[in-house]
Each structure stands twice: as structure tokens, then as C-alpha cells.
DRENLOBA-864293 format. One record per residue (C-alpha): x, y, z. Coordinates in pm, whole numbers, m for minus. Example, Ala and Ser with C-alpha at 12.3 -4.5 7.8 and 13.67 -1.06 7.14 Angstrom:
% DRENLOBA-864293
+--------+--------+--------+
|   east |  north |     up |
+--------+--------+--------+
|   1230 |   m450 |    780 |
|   1367 |   m106 |    714 |
+--------+--------+--------+
This chain:
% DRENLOBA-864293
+--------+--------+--------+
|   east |  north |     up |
+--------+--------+--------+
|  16873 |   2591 |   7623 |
|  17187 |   2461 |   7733 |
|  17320 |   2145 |   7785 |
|  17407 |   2022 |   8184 |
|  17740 |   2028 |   8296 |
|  17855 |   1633 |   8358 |
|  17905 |   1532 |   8712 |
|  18153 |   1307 |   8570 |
|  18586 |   1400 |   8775 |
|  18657 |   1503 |   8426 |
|  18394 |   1694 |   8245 |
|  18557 |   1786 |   7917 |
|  18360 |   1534 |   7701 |
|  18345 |   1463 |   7391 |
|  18062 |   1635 |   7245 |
|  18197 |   1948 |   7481 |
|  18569 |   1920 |   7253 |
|  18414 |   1846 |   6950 |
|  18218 |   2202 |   6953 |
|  18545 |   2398 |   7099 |
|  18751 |   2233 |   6811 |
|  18532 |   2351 |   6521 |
|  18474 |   2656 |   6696 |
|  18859 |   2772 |   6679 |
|  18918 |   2567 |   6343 |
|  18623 |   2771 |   6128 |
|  18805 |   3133 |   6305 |
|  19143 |   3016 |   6243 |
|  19030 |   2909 |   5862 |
|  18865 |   3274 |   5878 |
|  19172 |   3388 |   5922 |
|  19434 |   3145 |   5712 |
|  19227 |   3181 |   5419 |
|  19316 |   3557 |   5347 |
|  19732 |   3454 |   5287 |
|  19615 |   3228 |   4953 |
|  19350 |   3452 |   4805 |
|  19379 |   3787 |   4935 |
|  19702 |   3891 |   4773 |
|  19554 |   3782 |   4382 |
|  19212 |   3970 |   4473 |
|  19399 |   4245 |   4665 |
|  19581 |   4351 |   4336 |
|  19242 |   4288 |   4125 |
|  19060 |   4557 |   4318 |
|  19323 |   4807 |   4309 |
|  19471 |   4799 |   4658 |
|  19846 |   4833 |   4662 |
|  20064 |   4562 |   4893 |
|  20136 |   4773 |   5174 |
|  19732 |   4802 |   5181 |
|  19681 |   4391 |   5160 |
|  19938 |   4397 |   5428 |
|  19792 |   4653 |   5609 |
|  19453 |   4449 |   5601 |
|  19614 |   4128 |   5689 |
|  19807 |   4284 |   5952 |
|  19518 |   4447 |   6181 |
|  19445 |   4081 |   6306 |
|  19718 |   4066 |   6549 |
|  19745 |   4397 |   6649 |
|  19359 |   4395 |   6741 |
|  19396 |   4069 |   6886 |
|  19648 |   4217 |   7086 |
|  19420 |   4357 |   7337 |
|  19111 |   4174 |   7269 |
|  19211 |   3875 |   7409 |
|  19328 |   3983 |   7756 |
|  18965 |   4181 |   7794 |
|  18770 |   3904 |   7634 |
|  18955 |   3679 |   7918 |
|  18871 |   3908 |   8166 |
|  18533 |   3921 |   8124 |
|  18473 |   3545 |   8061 |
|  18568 |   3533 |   8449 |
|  18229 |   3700 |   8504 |
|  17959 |   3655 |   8222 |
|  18090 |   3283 |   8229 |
|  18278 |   3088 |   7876 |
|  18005 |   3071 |   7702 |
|  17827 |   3350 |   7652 |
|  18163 |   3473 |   7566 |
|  18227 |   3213 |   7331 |
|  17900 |   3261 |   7162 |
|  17946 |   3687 |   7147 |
|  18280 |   3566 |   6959 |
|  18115 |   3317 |   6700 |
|  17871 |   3603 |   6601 |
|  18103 |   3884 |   6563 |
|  18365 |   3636 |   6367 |
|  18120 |   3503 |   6172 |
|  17905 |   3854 |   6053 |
|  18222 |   3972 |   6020 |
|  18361 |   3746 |   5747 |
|  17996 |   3758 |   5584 |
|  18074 |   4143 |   5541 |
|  18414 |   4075 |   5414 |
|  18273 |   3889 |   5152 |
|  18000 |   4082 |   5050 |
|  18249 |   4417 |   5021 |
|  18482 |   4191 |   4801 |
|  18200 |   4106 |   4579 |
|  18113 |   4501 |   4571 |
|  18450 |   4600 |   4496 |
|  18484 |   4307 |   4186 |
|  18158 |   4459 |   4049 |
|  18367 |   4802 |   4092 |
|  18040 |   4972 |   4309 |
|  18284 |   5103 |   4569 |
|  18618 |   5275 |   4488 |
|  18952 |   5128 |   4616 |
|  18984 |   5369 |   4934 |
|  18633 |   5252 |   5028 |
|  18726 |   4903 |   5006 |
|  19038 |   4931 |   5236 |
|  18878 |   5108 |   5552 |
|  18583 |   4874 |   5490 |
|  18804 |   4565 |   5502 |
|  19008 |   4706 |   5779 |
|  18661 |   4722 |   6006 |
|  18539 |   4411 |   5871 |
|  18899 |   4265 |   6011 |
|  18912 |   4440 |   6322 |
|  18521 |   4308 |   6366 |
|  18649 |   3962 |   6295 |
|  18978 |   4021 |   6536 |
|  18753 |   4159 |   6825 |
|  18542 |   3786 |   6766 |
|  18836 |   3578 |   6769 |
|  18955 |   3734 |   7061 |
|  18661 |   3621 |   7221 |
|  18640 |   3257 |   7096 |
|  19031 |   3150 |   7188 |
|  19091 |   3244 |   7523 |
|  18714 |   3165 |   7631 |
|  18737 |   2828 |   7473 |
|  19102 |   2781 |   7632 |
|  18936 |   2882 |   7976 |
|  18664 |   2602 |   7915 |
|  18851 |   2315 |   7814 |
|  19050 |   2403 |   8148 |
|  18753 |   2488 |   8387 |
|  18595 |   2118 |   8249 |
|  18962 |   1937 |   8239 |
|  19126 |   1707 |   8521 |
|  19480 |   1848 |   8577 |
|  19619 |   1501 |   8459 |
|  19410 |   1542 |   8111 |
|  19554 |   1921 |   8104 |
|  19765 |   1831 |   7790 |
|  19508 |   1645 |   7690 |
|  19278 |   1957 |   7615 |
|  19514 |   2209 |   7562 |
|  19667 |   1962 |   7293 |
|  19333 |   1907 |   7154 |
|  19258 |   2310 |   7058 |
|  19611 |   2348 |   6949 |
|  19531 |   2086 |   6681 |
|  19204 |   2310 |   6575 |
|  19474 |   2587 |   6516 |
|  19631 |   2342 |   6297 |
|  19346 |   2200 |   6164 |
|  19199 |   2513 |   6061 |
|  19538 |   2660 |   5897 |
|  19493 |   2331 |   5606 |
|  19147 |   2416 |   5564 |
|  19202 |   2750 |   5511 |
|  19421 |   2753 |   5231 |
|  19250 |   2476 |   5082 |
|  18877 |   2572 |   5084 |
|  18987 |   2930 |   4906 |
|  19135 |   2677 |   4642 |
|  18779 |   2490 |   4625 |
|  18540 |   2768 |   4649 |
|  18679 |   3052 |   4461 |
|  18594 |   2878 |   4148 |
|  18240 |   2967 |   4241 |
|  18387 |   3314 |   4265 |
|  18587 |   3505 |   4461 |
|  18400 |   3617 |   4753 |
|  18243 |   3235 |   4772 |
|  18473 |   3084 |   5025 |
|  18430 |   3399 |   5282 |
|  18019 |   3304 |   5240 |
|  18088 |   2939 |   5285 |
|  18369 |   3012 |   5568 |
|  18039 |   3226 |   5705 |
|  17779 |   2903 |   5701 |
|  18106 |   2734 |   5889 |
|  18082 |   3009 |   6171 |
|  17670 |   3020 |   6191 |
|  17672 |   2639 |   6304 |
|  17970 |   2630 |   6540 |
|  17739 |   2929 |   6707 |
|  17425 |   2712 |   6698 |
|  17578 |   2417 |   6844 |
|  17792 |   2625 |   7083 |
|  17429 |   2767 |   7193 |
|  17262 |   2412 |   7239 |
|  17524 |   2218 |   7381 |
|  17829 |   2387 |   7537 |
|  17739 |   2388 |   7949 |
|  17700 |   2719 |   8127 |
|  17995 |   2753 |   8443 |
|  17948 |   2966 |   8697 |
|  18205 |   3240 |   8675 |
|  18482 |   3187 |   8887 |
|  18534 |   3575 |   8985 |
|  18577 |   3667 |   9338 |
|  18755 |   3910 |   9532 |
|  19034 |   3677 |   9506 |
|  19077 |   3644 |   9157 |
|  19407 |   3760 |   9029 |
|  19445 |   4045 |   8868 |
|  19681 |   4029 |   8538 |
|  19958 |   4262 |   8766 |
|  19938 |   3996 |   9020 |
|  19907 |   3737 |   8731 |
|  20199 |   3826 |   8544 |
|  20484 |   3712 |   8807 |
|  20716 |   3415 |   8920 |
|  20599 |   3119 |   8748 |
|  20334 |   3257 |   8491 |
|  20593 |   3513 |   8375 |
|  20880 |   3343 |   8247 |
|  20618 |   3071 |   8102 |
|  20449 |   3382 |   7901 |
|  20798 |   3527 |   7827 |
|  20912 |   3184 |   7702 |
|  20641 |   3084 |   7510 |
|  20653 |   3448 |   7324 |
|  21038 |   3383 |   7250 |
|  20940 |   3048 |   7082 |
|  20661 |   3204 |   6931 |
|  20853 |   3502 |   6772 |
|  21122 |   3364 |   6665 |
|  20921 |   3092 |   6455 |
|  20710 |   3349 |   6333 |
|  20964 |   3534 |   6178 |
|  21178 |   3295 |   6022 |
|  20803 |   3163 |   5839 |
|  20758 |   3535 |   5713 |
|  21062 |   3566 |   5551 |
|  21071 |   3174 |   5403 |
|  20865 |   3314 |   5105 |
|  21146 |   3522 |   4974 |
|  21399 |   3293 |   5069 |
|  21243 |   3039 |   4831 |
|  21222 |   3274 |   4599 |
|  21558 |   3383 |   4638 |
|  21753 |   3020 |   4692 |
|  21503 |   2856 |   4396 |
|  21524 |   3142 |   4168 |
|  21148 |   3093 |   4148 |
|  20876 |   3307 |   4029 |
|  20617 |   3433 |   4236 |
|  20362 |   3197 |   4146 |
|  20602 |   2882 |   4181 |
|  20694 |   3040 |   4501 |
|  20336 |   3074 |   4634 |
|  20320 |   2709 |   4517 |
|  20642 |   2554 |   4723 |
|  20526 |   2755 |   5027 |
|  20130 |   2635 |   5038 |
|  20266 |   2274 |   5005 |
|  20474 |   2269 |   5283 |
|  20331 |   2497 |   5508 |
|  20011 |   2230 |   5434 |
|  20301 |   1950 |   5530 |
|  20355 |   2108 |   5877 |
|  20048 |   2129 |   5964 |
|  19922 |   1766 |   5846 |
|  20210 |   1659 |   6053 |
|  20119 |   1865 |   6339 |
|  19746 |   1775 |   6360 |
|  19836 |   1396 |   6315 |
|  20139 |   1376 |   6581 |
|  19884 |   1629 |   6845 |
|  19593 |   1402 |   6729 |
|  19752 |   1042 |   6805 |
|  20074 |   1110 |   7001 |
|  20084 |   1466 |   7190 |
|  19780 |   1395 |   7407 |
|  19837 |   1014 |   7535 |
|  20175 |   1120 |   7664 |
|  20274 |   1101 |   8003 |
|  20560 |   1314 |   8084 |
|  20607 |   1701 |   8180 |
|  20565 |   1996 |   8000 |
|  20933 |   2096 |   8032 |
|  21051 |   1728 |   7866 |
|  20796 |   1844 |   7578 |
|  20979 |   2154 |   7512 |
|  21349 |   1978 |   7576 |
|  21255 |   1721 |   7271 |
|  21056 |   1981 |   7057 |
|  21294 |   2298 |   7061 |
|  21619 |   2125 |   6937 |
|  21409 |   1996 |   6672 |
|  21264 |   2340 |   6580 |
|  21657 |   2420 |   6531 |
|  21763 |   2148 |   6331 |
|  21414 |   2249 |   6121 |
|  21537 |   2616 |   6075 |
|  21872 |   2480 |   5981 |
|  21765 |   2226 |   5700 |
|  21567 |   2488 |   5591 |
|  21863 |   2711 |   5557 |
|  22055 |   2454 |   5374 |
|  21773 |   2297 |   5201 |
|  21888 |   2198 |   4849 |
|  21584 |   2089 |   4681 |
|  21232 |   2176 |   4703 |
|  21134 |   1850 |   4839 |
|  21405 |   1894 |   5124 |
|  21267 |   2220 |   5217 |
|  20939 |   2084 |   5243 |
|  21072 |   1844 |   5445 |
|  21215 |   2060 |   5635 |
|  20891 |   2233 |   5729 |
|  20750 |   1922 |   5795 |
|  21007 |   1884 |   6073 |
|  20925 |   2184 |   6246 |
|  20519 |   2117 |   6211 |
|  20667 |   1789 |   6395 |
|  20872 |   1974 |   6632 |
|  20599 |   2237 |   6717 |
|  20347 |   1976 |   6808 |
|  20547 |   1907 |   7112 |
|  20640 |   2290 |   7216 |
|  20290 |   2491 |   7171 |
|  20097 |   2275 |   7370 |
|  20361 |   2278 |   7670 |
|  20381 |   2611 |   7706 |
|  19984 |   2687 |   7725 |
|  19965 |   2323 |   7964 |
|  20257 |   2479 |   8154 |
|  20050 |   2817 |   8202 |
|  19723 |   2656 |   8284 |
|  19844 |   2467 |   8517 |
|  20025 |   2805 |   8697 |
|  19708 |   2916 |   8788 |
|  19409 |   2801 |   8952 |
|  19035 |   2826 |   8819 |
|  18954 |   3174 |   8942 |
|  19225 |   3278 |   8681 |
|  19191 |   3056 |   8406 |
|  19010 |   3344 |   8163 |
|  19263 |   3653 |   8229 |
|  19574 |   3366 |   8200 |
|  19422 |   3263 |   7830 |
|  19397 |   3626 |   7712 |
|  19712 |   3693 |   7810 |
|  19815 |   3332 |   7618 |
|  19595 |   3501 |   7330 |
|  19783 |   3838 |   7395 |
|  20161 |   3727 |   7388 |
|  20048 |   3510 |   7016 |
|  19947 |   3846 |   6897 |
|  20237 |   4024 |   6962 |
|  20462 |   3765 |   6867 |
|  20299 |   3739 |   6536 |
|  20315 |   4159 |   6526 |
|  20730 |   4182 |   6607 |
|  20845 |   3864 |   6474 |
|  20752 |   3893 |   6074 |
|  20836 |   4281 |   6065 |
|  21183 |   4234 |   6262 |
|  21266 |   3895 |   6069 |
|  21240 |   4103 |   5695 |
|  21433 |   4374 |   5821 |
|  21734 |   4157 |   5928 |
|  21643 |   3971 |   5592 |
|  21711 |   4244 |   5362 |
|  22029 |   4302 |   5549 |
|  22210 |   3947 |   5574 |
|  21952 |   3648 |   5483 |
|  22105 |   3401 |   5712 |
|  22045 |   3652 |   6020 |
|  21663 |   3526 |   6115 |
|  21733 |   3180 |   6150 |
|  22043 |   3259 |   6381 |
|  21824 |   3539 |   6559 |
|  21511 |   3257 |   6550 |
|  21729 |   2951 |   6660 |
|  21888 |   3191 |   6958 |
|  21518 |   3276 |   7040 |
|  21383 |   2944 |   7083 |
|  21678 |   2800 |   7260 |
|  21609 |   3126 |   7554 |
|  21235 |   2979 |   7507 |
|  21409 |   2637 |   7618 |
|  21612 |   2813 |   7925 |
|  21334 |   3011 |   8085 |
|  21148 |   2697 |   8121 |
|  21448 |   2519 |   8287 |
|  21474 |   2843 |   8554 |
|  21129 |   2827 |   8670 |
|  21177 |   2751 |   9071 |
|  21074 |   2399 |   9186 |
|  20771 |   2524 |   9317 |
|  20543 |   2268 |   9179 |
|  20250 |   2375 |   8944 |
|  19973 |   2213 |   9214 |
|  20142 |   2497 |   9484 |
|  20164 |   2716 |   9202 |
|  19808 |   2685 |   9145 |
|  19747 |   2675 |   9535 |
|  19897 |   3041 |   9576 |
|  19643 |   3207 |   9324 |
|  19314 |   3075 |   9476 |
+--------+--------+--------+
């Protein structure tokens, strides 16, 4: 049975955010986990690296165009049923992962087996995710007063955050109870943010009408050069992260394992940093979502710069640090900036396409930053730095229209 929506002007309570957070943080550790312990295991079984990439990879380019259907569709089934579809597909799905691990260790299926039964248990888990994000995005803006906007959207970007510490550290924890353990215990972790998504997240009446805008008519004026912007940012950080593991490697004269090392501990820094600045800071703020993005992107710059320069290893985690600092102000403006664009009737097709324009950041920005790499190491942090500063001008072009007229001209 579910729980009553609140008659309350601003329904996103606390019990309401508490579910949504865990809900993203257990996918996002679902997915976070694979970049400590997949690589080791990867090479135990047999697979090759273009395979463990190939497995790794299939997230975003499933996600791609899950999320923008999964959005779609929350506008008429309603968030929650969506939400809860998501938690059991993510959550079977990383079960199965586990269990064809464990197989593979005990050498009962051969390597070839293993990789096209990963890949499905991935694109399962991708097709779940895409489900939970931009339905739980939709939600928190369906139940949130436009002043508390940032508020919410702050609030699940810190479950992204939240959820890529946990990740890395719970394969740490649990794979001394074997390898496949922390996919089963990453599995328990998905099973109760579906029961308590089930008991207590309200049921909205879909917003879908013969009004509702379409993503054609979605995707102009204001809405586009927020999405455009926001997948600059997004790319260009993206790649410049992809490529910092061989420029540690490369700058340290590291091994791989001391390499692995540097990089868990400060991509852990950023994102203590991140959760603690968008957990205490980032949501009682009271300016605009384009003086967010002017503090935050010439701080991601001076972050890609000292980690260019960075000296020592405790200057490049420092450096990381900075941008986990700098990114708490930019990712939640953009997705603010975009739910505010629209008005309810499109708040499930305009998080897909948030979901959609992650994805294929996350797809172009790694494979495009290691090409440049391998040509002139220096050229993805100029490529990345010129990215985010275009992020930075498309949001200073956006007409004057305000986003309460914005929001006006959809409904």
C-alpha cells in the first residue's frame, strides 16, 4: 500500500528524500563498484581489457536511450511504479552478475560465455537505472516548491556522490568474503530501497495530457542550450577523469597498482568533498543557477590545471578535491536550471533527456580524451577547460525570459 501524498505547499519530505537518495546511491554503487574490482577479476577469468571495457562500457550506451523512454513513460504509469520497475531490474540484475562471476571463478562457464552473460546482465542493470534516475528526478520535482528546486535536485546529486564512495569502498570490504560477495550484498542494498520505495513513496497522478511536450517540442530555446551546456561540462570533465589514470602513471612513474591506489584516494576525496559541500552548503543557498555555474566552472579550470601541474601526489589529490568542490556547485545548476524550464506535464521526458545527455557525455568524452592523450598529453585538459568554459557561455546566452514564463509556455 502506499503512503498519502502530503497536503503540505512543499511535499518533498523527508522520509519521501530519504528513499529517492538510497534509491540512486545503491544503483550508482551498482555501478561504481565494477572500476575497483572488475579489472583484477576481469583478468582472473580470462577476459581480455578491451572485453572489461567492453562490459563496463555498455552502461552508458544503454543508458543512452533508456532514460529518455523510461521518462516518457513515467509521464503516464506515474514515478513510482517506474521507480519500482527500475529497483527490480537493477537489483536482479546485479544478483545475476554476481552469481555468473562466481560461475566463471569456479571455471563452470568458459570465458566467451562469461562476456555476453555480463554484457546482458549490464544492459539489464542499465535498462533499471534508466528507470530509477530520471523517475526519481521527476519526483523530487513533481513534490518540490520551485524555491526548494535546488534544494532537491542538490539532494539526488549528492546520492550520485554518495554512492560513487561506497562503491569503491564496499568492493574493498566485501571481496574478502569473496569475489562475487559485494555484487550479493550491493543486491540486499537494491531489494530494500524497492521495499521501502513500495511502502512509502506516494503515487502522483501522471501529468500526461494532450499538452504535454513532446521531446521535439522539448528540446528548444531555453531547455536546449541548458542540455547542450550541461553536456559540454559534462564531457569535458569526463574525459580529462579517464585519462588521469595514465597521466599518474605517466607523471609518477608509478606502477599499476600504485596508480590504482593514487586514483581511488582522490577520486574518494572529490566525492567526500562533494557530498559534504551539496550536503551543508549547495542546498541552503539562495542565489541563481547561473551564479552557481559562474563560481563553480572557473574552479573546475583551475582543478584541471593543478592537476596538470600537480607535483606531488598529495597535490594531485588535492587537486581532485578541488574539482569534487567545484562540481558541487555546477551539476546541480544545470539539472535546477532544466527543471525549472519546464512545467510539471514535462518533468519525466526533461529528466530522461538529463539522464540521456550524462550518457552520452560519459560515451564521447573518455574515448575522445585518450585519443588526444596518446597524441599530446596536455591536449584534454585544454580541450576539457575550453569545454566547460562554452558550458559557462551557453548559460549566460539564454534570453531573459524568466524560468516561471519558461515554465508557463510548456503547460
Amino acid at each position: 500500500m502506499s503512503a498519502p501524498i502530503p497536503t503540505s505547499d512543499d511535499r518533498f519530505t523527508r522520509p519521501i528524500a530519504a528513499i529517492l537518495f538510497f534509491s540512486i546511491a545503491i544503483m550508482v554503487v551498482g555501478q561504481s563498484c565494477l572500476f575497483t574490482i572488475l579489472p583484477p577479476i576481469g583478468r582472473q577469468i580470462g577476459l581480455s581489457e578491451f572485453q572489461i571495457g567492453l562490459v563496463m562500457s555498455i552502461h552508458g550506451l544503454v543508458m543512452l536511450f533508456a532514460g529518455p523512454w523510461w521518462g516518457a513513460l513515467s509521464e503516464t504509469v506515474g514515478r513510482r511504479r517506474v521507480i519500482l520497475i527500475g529497483a527490480a531490474l537493477y537489483t536482479i540484475s546485479i544478483l545475476l552478475f554476481g552469481l555468473v562471476i562466481q560461475a566463471a571463478l569456479g571455471a563452470a562457464i568458459t570465458g566467451t560465455l562469461t562476456m555476453w552473460l555480463l554484457l546482458a546482465s549490464r544492459s539489464v542493470f542499465a535498462i533499471g537505472a534508466g528507470a530509477v534516475l530520471p523517475a526519481s528526478m521527476a519526483m523530487a520535482a513533481d513534490l518540490s516548491s520551485r524555491p526548494n528546486r535546488l534544494k532537491a535536485m542538490s539532494l539526488l546529486a549528492t546520492a550520485v556522490s554518495a554512492g560513487a564512495i561506497l562503491g569503491p569502498g564496499s568492493s574493498a570490504v566485501f571481496a574478502g568474503l569473496g569475489l562475487a560477495a559485494p555484487f550479493y550484498f550491493i543486491a540486499v542494498g537494491g531489494l530494500v530501497a524497492w521495499v521501502t520505495s513500495r511502502a512509502m513513496l506516494p503515487v502522483i497522478r501522471p501529468t500526461m495530457h494532450s499538452t504535454s511536450p513532446s521531446f521535439r517540442n522539448l528540446l528548444r530555446g531555453r531547455v536546449l542550450l541548458i542540455a547542450v551546456a550541461s553536456w559540454f561540462f559534462m564531457c569535458g570533465t569526463y574525459g580529462i577523469f579517464s585519462i588521469l589514470g595514465f597521466r599518474v602513471q605517466d607523471h609518477f612513474a608509478l606502477e599499476a597498482i600504485e596508480a590504482a591506489r593514487l586514483m581511488g584516494l582522490g577520486l574518494m576525496g572529490a566525492a567526500g568533498v562533494n557530498v559534504i559541500m551539496q550536503s551543508f552548503v549547495i542546498r541552503r543557498l539562495k542565489i541563481g543557477t547561473k551564479a552557481l555555474v559562474a563560481i563553480g566552472v572557473p574552479l573546475t579550470i583551475a582543478s584541471f590545471v593543478f592537476t596538470w601541474t600537480a607535483n606531488s601526489e598529495l597535490a594531485f589529490v588535492g587537486s581532485l578535491m578541488l574539482n569534487g568542490f567545484a562540481s558541487s556547485f555546477v551539476n546541480p545548476a544545470f539539472t535546477t536550471a532544466l527543471s525549472l524550464s519546464v512545467g510539471a506535464s514535462g518533468q519525466g521526458r526533461l529528466a530522461g533527456l538529463s539522464t540521456s545527455m550524462q550518457a552520452l557525455a560519459f560515451l564521447l568524452g573518455p574515448v575522445s580524451a585518450a585519443t588526444m592523450y596518446a597524441a599530446a598529453p596536455m591536449a584534454p585538459f585544454i580541450v576539457g577547460s575550453t569545454m566547460t568554459t562554452v558550458a559557462m557561455g551557453l548559460m549566460f546566452v539564454l534570453s531573459k525570459q524568466s524560468a516561471a514564463e519558461a515554465a508557463e509556455s510548456h503547460e
